[in-house]
C-alpha positions as CSV (number, residue, x, y, z in Angstrom):
1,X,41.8,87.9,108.5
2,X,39.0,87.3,106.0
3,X,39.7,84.1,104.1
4,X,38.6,85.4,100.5
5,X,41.6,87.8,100.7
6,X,44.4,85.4,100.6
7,X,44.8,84.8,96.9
8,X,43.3,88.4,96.4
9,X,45.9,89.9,94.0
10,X,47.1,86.9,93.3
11,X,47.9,85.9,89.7
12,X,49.8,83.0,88.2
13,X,50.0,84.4,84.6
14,X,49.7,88.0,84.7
15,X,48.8,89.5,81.6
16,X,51.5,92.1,80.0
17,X,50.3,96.0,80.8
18,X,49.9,97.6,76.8
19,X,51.3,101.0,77.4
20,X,50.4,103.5,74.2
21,X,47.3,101.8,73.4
22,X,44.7,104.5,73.1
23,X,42.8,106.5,75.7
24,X,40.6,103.6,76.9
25,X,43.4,101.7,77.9
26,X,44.1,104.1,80.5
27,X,48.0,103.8,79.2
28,X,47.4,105.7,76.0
29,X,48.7,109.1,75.1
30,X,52.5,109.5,77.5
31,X,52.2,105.8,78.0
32,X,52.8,106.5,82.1
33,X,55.5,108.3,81.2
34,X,54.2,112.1,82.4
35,X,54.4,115.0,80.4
36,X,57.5,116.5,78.7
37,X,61.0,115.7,80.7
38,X,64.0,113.8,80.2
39,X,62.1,110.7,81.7
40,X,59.1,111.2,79.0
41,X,62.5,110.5,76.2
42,X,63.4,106.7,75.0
43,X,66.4,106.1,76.3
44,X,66.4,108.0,79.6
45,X,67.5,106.2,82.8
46,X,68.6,107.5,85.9
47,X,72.1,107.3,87.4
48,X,72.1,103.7,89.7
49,X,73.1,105.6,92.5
50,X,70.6,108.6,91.9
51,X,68.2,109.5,95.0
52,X,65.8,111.4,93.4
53,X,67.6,114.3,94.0
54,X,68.4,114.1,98.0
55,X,71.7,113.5,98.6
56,X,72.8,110.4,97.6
57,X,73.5,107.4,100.7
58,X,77.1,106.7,99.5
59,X,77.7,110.5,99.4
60,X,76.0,110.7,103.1
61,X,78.4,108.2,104.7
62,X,82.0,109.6,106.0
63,X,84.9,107.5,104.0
64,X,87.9,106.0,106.0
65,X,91.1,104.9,104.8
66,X,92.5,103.9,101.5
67,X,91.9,101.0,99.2
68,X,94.4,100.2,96.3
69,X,92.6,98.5,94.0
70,X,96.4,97.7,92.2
71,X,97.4,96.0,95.4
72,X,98.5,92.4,94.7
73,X,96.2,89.7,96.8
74,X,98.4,87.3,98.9
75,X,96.7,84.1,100.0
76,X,98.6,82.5,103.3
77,X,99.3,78.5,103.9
78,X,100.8,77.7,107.4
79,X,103.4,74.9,107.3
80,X,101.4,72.9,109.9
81,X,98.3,72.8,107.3
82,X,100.8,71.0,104.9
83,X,102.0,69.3,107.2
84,X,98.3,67.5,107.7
85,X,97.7,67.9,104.4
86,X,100.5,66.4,102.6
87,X,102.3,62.7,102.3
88,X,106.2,62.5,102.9
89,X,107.9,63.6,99.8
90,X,105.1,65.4,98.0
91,X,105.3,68.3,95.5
92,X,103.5,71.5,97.2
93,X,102.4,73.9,94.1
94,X,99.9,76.7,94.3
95,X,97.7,74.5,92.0
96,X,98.1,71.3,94.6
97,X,96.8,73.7,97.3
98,X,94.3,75.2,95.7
99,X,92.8,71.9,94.8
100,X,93.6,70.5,98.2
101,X,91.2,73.7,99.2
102,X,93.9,75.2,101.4
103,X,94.7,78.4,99.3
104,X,90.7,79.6,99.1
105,X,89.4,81.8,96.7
106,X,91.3,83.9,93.6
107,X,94.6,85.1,94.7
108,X,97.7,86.7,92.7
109,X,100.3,85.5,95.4
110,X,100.9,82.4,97.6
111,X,102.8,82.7,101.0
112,X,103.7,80.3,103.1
113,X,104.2,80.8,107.0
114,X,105.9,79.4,109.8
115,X,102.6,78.8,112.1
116,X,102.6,75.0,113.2
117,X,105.3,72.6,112.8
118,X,106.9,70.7,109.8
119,X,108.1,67.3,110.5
120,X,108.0,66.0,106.5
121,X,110.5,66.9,103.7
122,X,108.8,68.1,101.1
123,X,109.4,70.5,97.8
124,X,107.3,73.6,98.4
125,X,107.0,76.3,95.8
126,X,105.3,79.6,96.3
127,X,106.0,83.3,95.7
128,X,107.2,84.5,99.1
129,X,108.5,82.3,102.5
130,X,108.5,84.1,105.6
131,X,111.9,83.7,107.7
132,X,110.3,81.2,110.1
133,X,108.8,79.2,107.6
134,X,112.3,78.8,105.6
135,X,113.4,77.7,108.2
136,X,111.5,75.0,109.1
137,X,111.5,73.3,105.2
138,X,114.9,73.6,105.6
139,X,114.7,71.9,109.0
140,X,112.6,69.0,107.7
141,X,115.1,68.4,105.3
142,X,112.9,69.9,102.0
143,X,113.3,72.3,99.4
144,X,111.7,76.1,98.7
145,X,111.4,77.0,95.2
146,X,110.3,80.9,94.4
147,X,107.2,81.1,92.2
148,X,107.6,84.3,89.8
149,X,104.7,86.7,90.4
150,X,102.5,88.3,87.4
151,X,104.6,90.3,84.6
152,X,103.8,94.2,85.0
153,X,102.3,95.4,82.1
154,X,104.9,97.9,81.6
155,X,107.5,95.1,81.2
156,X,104.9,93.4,78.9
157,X,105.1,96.1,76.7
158,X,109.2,96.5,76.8
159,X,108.6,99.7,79.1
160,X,110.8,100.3,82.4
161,X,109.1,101.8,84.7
162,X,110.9,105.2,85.9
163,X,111.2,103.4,89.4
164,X,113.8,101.0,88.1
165,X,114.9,103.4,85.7
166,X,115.8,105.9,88.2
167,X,117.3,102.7,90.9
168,X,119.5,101.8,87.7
169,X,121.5,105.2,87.7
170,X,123.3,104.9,84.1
């Protein structure tokens, strides 16, 4: 290594490149820009994905499965980790858990479940209970109350959908 070339290259305040600035600038005339082209036009940008005209990676790898992106998100609480987490008597709310960092990130449901064991009677709200889990709140001696989930658009708008239209069978 020769010590001279360590900062080689090396610039704290690097001075702007003037593009279109005359021949002697050595970026005059296309301004780097080539000759003729869609790139040579303002405005023109490729595609983000665009691999200069190879197939693209994302179009190179096999796909698998099936994502719904209208799928709801359901966050899971174990009654043991309220049990821990909460005092005799408490109110258990989505908000309380979320706070209490036991229902993590953004979620559009909260279930609880029957993992652990619940030996406090407590009032736990939430938008689904699995069998287990009722169970055991009732055991304790506490109380479930059923959360309602997001409003459908559709209902929003005074739609029915023609699933519960067709259910309803006038």
């Amino acid at each position: 290594m020769i010590l001279n070339d360590v900062n080689r290259g090396i610039h704290k305040n690097r001075k702007r490149k003037r593009i279109g600035r005359g021949p002697g600038s050595g970026h005059g005339k296309t301004a780097g820009r080539g000759h003729k082209g869609a790139g040579s036009r303002a405005g023109s940008s490729p595609h983000r994905m665009f691999a200069g005209g190879s197939t693209a990676l994302w179009q190179r790898i096999p796909k698998r499965g099936f994502n719904n992106k209208w799928a709801k998100t359901v966050v899971v609480v174990n009654v043991g980790e309220i049990n821990d987490a909460f005092a005799d008597g408490d109110e258990v709310t989505p908000e309380v858990l979320k706070a209490k960092n036991l229902a993590k990130g953004r979620f559009d449901e909260l279930k609880i479940l029957g993992e652990g064991e619940l030996t406090k009677k407590l009032t736990v709200s939430a938008h689904r209970f699995s069998k287990s889990a009722a169970e055991k709140i009732e055991k304790a001696g506490g109380s479930m109350v059923v959360v309602p989930g997001k409003t459908p658009v559709a209902e929003k708008q005074g739609k029915t959908p023609k699933k519960a239209a067709a259910a309803g069978g006038e």
